[in-house]
N, C-alpha and C positions, 0 to 999 in steps of 0.2 A: 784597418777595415779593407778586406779584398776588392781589387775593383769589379771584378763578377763573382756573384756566387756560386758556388758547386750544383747547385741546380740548372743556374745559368749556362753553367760551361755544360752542363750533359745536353741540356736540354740542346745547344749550340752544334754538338758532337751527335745528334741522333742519328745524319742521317752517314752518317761515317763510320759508327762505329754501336751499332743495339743494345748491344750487353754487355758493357766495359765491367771489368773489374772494380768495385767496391772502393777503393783505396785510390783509384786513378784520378777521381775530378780533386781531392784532395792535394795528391802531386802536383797537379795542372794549373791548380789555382797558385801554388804558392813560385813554381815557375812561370806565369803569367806576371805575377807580380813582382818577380824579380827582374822579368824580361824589359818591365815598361819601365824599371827604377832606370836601368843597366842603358836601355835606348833614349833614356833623357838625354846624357851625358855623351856618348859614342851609337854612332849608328849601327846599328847591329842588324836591323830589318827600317827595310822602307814603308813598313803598314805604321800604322803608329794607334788605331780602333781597337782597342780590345776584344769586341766578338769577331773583328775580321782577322784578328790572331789568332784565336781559336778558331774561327772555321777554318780559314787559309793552311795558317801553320801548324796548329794542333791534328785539323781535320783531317788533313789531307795525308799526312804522316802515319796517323793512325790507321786509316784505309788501308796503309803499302803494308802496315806493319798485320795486316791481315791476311795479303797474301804474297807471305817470306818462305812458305814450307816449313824448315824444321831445321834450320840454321842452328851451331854451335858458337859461330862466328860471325860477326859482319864489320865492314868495315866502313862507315861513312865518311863519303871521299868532300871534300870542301864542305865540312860542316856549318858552316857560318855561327849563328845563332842556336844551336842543334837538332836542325832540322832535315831528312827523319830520324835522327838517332837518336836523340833521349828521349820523343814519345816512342817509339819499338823498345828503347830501352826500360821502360816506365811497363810499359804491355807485357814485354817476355824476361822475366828477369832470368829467365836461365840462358839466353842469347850474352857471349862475352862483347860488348860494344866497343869499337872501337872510335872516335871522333878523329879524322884529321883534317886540322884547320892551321893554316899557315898565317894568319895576321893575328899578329898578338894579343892588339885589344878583342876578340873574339873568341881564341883560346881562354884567356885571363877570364871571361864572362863563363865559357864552358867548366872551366874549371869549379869558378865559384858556382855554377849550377848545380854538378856534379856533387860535388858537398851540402848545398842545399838542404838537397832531393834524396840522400843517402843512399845513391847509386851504388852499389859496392860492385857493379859487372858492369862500367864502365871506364875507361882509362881514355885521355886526350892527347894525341900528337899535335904538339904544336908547329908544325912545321908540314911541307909539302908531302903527300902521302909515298912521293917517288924517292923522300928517302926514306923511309921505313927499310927496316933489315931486310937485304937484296931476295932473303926465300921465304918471307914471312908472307902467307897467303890466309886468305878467308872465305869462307865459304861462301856468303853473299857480300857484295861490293853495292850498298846504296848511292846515286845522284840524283840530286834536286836543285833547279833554278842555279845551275854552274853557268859563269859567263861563255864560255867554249866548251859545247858540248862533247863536239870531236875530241878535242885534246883530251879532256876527261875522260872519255873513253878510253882513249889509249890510255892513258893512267892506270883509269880501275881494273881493264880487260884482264893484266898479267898479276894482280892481286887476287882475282877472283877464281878459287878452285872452280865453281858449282855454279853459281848463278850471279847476273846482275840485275840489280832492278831499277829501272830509273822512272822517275816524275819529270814529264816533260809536254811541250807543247805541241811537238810534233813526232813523228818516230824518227831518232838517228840513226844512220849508217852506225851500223855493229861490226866486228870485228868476224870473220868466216867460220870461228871455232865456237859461235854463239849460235845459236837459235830461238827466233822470238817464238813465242807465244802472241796470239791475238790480243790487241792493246788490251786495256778498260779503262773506259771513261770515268774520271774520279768527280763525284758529286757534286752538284751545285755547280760545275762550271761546262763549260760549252766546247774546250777545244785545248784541254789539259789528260793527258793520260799515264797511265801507269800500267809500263812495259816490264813485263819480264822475260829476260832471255839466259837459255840454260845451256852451258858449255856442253859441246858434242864430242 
């Protein structure tokens, strides 16, 4: 028995995302329910509410994964739990997703997501994104709730051909060869935004 229903979770996702795809609350549920088996045993996220997994981490993923442009690439830098990259991943399946995530028991969770969910345009580095192949770039570079935001920047910056886009609490210092775009305010909450800035 799922711990919310697909109705639940849309209903949850309204004000995030109008007109998901057909297929989506189906993914969501059964990642939902993998997420809560997975966070019994290892902490993967500090929410531990069911709708406040779906609005927080579903919700707010799915917003970004709204306004990515027209990415071929992305690469989601400290994945944790995968968050935004398998809901973008779940939304655009033609986007090749990149996860990297450096503590093992959180790759090992991605992993088993990944097969879940039958991602087939997803692949997981397990390890820190700085060693990824010295010229392997991506077109968007996602961050969300990273403990050091600076340092992650500097991380994503030299990853990122096109764009970065980060979920965050305040605007950070960007790198000179960036250019923001005006935040936006991501739903439901008071003082979270979602920055995009596009290489000059």
């Amino acid at each position: 028995m799922p711990t919310l229903s697909e109705s639940a979770i849309a209903e949850l996702l309204l004000p995030y995302i109008p007109t998901p795809p057909a297929t989506l609350h189906t993914q969501l549920s059964l990642y939902l329910d993998l997420l809560l088996k997975w966070n019994a045993r290892t902490n993967l996220t500090a929410i531990r509410d069911p709708e406040e997994i779906v609005r927080r981490h579903f919700g707010e993923s799915l917003f970004a994964a709204q306004h990515l442009g027209t990415p071929d690439t992305l690469l989601d830098l400290g994945s944790g739990a995968g968050f935004p990259g398998l809901p973008i991943a779940m939304l655009h399946p033609e986007i090749h997703v990149t996860l990297a995530e450096s503590q093992n028991k959180k790759a090992t969770f991605l992993r088993e997501a990944v097969r879940t969910l039958s991602l087939q345009n997803v692949e997981v580095w397990a390890a820190r994104a700085e060693t990824l192949p010295p010229l392997r770039q991506f077109h968007t570079v996602t961050l969300r709730a990273v403990d050091n935001m600076a340092a992650a920047i500097a991380a994503a910056a030299p990853r990122a051909a096109h764009q970065l886009l980060l979920l965050a609490g305040t605007p950070p210092l960007l790198p000179p060869d960036f250019t923001p775009e005006p935040p936006i305010t991501i739903p439901n909450t008071q003082h979270s935004i979602l920055l995009r800035a596009t290489r000059t």
